[in-house]
C-alpha positions in Angstrom: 188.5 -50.0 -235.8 190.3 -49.9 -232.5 191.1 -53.3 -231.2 190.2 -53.7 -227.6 190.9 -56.4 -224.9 190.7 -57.0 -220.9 193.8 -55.4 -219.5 196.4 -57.7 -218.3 196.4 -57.4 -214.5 200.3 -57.4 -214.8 200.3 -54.3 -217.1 197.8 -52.7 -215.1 199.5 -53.2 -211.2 202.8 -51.5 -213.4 200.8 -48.5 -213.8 199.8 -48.5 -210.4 202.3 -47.3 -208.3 201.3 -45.8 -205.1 203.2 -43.1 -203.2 204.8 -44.0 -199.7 203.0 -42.2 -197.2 204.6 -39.4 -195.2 204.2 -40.1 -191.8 206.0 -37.0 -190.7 203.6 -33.8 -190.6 206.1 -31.1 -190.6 207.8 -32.5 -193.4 204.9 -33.6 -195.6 203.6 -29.9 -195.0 206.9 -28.4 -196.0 207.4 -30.6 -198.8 204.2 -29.7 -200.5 205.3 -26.2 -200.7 206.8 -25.4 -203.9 207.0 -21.6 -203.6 207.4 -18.9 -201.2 203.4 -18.3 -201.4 202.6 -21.8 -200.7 205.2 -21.2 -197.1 202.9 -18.3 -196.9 199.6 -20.0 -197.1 200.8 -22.3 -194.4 202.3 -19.9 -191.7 199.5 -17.9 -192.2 197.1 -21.1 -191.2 199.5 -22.4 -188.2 200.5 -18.7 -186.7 197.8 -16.9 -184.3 196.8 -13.9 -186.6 198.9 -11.1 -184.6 201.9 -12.4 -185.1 201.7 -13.4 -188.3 200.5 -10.0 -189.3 203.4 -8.5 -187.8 205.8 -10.1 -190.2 202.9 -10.2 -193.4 202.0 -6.3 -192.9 203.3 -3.0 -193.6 203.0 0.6 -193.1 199.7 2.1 -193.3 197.9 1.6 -196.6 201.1 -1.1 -197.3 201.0 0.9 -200.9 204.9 0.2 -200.9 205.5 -3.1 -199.9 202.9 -4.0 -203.0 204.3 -1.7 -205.2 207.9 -3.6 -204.1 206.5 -7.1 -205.3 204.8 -5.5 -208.7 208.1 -4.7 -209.6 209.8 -8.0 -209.6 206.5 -9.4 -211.3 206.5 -6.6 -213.9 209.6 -8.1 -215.1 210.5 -9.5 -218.8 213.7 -11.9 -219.4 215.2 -12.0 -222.4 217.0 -15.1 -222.6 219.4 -16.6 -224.8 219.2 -19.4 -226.9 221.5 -21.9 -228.4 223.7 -21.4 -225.1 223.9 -24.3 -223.0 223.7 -23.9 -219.4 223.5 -27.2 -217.7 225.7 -26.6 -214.6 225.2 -23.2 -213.4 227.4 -21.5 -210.8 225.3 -19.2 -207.6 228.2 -18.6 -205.6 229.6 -14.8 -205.3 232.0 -12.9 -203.5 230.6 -10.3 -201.4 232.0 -7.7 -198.3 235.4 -9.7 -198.5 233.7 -13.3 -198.0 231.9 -16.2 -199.9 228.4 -16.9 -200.0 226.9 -19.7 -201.8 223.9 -17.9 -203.3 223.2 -14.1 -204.1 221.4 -13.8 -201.0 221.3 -13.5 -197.3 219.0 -13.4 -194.5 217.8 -10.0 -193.7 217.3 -8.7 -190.1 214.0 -9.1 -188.6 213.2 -8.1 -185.0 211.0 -10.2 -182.4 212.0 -13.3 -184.8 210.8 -15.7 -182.0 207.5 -14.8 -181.6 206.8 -15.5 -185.3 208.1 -19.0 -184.2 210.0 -20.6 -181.1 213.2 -21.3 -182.9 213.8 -17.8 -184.1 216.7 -16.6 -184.9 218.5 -19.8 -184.0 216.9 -21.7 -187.0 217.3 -18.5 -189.1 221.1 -18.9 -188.1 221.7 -22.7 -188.5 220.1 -22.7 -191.8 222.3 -19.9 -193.3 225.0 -21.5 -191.8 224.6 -24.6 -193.6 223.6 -22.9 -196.9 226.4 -20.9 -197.0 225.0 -17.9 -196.8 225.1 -14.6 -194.1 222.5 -14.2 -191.5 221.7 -11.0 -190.1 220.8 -10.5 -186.5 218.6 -7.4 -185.9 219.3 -5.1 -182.7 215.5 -6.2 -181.8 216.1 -9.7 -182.5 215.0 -12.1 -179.8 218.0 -13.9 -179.5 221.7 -12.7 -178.0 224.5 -11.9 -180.3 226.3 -14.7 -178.7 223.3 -17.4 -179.2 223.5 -16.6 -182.6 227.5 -17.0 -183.0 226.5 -20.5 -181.3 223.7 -21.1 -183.5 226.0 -20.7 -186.8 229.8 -20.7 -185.7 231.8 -21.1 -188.2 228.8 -19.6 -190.8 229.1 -15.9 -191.9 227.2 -13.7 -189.2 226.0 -10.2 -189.7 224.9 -7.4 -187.5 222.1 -4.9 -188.5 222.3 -2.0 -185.7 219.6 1.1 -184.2 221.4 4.0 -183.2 219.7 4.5 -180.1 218.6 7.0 -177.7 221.2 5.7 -175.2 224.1 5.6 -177.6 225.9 3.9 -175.3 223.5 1.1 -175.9 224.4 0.8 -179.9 228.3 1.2 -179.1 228.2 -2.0 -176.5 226.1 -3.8 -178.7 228.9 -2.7 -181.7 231.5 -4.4 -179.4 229.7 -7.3 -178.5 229.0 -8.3 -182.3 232.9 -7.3 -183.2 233.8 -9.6 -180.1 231.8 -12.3 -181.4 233.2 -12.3 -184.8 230.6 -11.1 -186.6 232.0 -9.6 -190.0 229.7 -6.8 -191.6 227.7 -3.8 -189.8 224.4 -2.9 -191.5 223.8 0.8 -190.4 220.3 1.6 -190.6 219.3 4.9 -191.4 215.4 4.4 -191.8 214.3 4.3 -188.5 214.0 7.8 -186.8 210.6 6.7 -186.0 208.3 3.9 -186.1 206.2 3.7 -188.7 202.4 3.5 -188.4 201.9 -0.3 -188.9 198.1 -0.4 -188.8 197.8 -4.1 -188.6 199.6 -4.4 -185.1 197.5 -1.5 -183.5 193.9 -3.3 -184.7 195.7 -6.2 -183.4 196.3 -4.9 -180.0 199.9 -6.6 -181.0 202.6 -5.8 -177.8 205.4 -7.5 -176.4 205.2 -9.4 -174.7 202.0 -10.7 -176.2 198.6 -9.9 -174.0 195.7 -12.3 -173.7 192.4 -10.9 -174.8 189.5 -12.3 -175.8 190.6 -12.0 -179.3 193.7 -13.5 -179.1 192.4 -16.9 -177.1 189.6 -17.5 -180.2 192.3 -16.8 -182.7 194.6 -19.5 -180.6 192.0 -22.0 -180.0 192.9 -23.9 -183.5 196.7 -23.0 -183.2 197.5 -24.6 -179.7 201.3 -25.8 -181.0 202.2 -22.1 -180.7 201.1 -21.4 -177.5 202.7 -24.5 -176.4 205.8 -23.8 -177.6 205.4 -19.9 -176.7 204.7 -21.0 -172.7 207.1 -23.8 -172.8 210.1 -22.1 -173.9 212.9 -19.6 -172.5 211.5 -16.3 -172.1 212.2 -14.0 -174.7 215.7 -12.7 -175.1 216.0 -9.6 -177.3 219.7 -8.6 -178.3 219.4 -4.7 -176.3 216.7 -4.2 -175.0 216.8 -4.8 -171.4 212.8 -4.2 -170.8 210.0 -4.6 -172.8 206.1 -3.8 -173.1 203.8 -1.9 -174.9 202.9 -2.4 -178.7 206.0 -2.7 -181.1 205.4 1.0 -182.3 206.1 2.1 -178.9 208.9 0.7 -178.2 210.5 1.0 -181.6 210.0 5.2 -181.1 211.2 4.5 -177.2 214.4 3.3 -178.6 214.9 5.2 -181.8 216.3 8.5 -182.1 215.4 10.4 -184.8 218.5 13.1 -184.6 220.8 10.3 -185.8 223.7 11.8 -188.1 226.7 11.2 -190.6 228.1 12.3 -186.7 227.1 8.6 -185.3 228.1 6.9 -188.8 231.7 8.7 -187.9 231.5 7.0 -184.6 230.3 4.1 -185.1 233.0 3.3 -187.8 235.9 4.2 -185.7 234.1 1.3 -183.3 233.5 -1.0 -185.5 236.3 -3.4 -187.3 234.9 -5.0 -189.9 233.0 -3.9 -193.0 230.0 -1.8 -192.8 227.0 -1.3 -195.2 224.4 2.0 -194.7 220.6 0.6 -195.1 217.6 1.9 -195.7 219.1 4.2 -198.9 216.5 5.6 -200.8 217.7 8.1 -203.3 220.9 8.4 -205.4 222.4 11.4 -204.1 222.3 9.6 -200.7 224.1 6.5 -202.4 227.1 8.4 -204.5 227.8 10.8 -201.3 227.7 7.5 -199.1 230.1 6.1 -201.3 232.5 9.2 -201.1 232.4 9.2 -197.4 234.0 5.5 -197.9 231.6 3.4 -196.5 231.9 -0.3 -197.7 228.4 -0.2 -199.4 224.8 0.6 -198.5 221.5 -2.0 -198.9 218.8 -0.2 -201.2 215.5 -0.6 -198.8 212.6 1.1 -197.7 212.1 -1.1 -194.7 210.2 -3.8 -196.4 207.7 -0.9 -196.5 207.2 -0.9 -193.0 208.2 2.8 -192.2 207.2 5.9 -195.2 204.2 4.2 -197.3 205.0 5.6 -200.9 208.9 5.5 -199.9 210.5 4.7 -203.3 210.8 1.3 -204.9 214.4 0.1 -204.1 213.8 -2.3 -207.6 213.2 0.3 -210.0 215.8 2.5 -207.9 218.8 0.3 -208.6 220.0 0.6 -212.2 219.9 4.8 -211.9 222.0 3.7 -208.4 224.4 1.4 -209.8 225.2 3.8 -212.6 225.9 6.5 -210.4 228.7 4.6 -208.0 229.8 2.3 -210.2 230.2 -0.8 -210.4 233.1 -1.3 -208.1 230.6 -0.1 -205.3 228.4 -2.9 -203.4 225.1 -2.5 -203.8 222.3 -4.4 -202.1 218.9 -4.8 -202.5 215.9 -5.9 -200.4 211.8 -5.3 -200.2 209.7 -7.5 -201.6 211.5 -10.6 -203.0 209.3 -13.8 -203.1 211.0 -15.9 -205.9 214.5 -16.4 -206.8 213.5 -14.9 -210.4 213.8 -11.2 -208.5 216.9 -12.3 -207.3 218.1 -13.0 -210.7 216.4 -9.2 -212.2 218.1 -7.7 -209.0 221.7 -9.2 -209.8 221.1 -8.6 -213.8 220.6 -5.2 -212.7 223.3 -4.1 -211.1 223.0 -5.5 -207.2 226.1 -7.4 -205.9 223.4 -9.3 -203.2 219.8 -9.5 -201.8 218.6 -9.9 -198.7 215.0 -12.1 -197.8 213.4 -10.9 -194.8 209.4 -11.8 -195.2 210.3 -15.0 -197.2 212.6 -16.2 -194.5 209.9 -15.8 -191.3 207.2 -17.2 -193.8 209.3 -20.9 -193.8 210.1 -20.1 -190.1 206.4 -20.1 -189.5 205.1 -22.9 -191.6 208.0 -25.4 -190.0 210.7 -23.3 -187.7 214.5 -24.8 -188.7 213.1 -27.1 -191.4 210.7 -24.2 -192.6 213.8 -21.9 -193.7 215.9 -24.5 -195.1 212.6 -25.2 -197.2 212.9 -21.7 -198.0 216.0 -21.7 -199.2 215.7 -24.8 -201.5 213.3 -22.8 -203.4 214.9 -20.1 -204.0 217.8 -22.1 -204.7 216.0 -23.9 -207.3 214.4 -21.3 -209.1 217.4 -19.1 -209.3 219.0 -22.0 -210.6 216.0 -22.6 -212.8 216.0 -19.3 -214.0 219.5 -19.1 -215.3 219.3 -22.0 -217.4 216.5 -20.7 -219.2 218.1 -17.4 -219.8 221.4 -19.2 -220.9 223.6 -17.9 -218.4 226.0 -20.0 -215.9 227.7 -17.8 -213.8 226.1 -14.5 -211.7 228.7 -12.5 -214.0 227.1 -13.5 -217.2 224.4 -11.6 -215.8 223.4 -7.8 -217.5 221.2 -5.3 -217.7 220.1 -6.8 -221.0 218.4 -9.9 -219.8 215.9 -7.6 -218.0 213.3 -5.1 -218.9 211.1 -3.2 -216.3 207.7 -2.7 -217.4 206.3 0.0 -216.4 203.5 1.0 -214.8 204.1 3.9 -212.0 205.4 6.9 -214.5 206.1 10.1 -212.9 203.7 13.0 -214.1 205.9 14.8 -216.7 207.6 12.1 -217.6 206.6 10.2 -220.7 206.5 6.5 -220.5 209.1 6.3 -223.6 211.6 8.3 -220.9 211.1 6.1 -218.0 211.7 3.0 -220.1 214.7 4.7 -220.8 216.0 4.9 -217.5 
């Protein structure tokens, strides 16, 4: 028989231990979130819906952006066992400087309009992470707000050849003069691609009242607030604005752009310089030859060619092509820091987080990205403890199979595994 008796109030007001509320909103939001979905969920609730979709959405039938995230969730570790990992090591060298994790911020235009701090928070965070941040040409903050934002952080400059060339070399000299170290020459943009979301959205810059858009702001008046209240938009070249983003992405972009303007554009630029938007190996191995300092496998996050090539399942046929004293990056579709372990194991020196970056932004502007980054932190750190591995190096192909579900017709699932 079980022996039962009245519970000793002492006993019982031990058990009962009551959390200290959290006074602070922004804080109690963030600190609820314990993924990058979760950051999601929230900037998705506290972002009117048109600029939200601009940073959630993707080109037309957004087939590759979801194809990008089945791949990282199609993936099997294989860890190791008996191999104590209790202090793990996430630093790595990369383009002939530290960072503190294996991944950067990736450039993302408009940045402010997702939230008021923009690129400014984007900055400061990497800054005191350790880790590069990436200014886009159509970034809403100068070059030189962001060298204030993160001065003695590494800062990186993605750059549009324009129409005006002019344009791209000023803005080339302006990031050089500012100390920025690495150029990220992207090649994916002749055109804009045909982002559905914004044109049902009506979505233009600067943003136009309608109808639509004062219902969908009625529950979200902080960002309006901090939308009217707030500098007017800076954008980092363009000296004019309006119309949808489609149109003045095509405006600006020049689809004639050559090795011709990479020729240029290096003689201009001093520091090191990475090609993205790389989407095939042949492109990668004669990139390498022409001596470029390495090239960021991408297709845009999806946002320009739907069905472009996944850069995840591209990157081991890549890295055994160049080498592996060739730096290869990798970005599209990262949402945990278990892809950025796959990606590393797989042969990429770095990553770069663009969507998973503006989803923290949203949910809680500076404090929103540093939350981002304490995730991914963590579970990259999780990760490789589980797999038995302390160091980025320790890393290999081994600990990682892709399973497969996209097989090309003729090729047998037994070859593609292969790969």
């Amino acid at each position: 028989m079980v022996q039962r008796q009245l519970p000793n109030p002492v006993e019982l007001l031990d058990l009962m231990k009551f959390k200290k509320p959290e006074l602070d909103g922004r804080k109690r939001r963030l600190d609820a979130a314990l993924t990058i979905d979760d950051l999601r969920l929230i900037a998705k609730r506290r972002t009117p819906k048109a600029a939200f979709d601009y940073t959630d959405g993707a080109a037309e039938g957004e087939l590759s952006l979801s194809r990008a995230r089945q791949a990282f969730q199609d993936v099997e570790f294989h860890p190791g066992i008996l191999r104590p990992a209790p202090d793990v090591d996430t630093s790595v060298d990369i383009l002939g400087g530290p960072a503190a994790l294996p991944f950067g911020i990736a450039p993302t235009g408009f940045t402010r309009l997702m939230q008021t701090e923009g690129e400014v928070a984007g900055a400061g965070a990497a800054g005191a992470a350790g880790i590069p941040f990436t200014l886009s040409t159509l970034g809403t903050t100068s070059i030189e707000g962001v060298k204030a934002a993160n001065p003695h952080g590494r800062n990186w400059f993605q750059l549009y050849v324009m129409r005006d060339r002019e344009i791209s070399y000023e803005l080339t000299r302006r990031a050089a003069a500012s100390g920025f170290d690495t150029l990220q020459f992207t090649v994916d943009t002749p055109v804009a691609g045909a982002r559905l979301r914004d044109k049902r959205n009506g979505f233009s810059i600067p943003p136009q009242l309608t109808l639509g858009t004062i219902i969908n702001a009625i529950p979200r008046p902080w960002w309006w607030f901090d939308f009217l209240t707030t500098p007017k938009l800076e954008f980092a070249s363009l000296s004019t604005t309006g119309g949808t983003v489609g149109e003045l992405l095509d405006a600006a972009m020049d689809p004639t752009i050559s090795y011709d303007d990479l020729d240029v554009i290096r003689d201009i630029w001093p520091g090191k310089i990475v090609i993205k938007g790389v989407q095939n190996v042949e492109d990668s191995v004669r990139l390498r030859d022409a001596g470029v300092d390495g090239i960021v496998l991408s297709n845009h996050g999806g946002r320009q060619l739907d069905r472009a090539p996944i850069p995840f399942h591209l990157l081991p046929e890549v890295r055994r092509a160049v080498g592996d004293d060739f730096t290869v990056m990798i970005d599209t579709g990262i949402m945990n820091g278990a892809d950025i372990v796959a990606a590393v194991a797989l042969g990429a020196d770095f990553t770069l987080i663009g969507r998973a970056y503006l989803y923290g932004l949203m949910a809680g502007g500076r404090q929103g990205v540093d939350r981002t980054i304490a995730i991914l932190r963590s579970e990259i750190e999780r990760t490789m403890r589980l797999l038995g591995v302390s160091t980025l190096a320790e890393l290999e192909p081994g600990h990682v199979t892709q399973l497969t579900r996209l097989v090309p017709v003729g090729r047998t699932a037994t070859d593609a595994l292969a790969r």
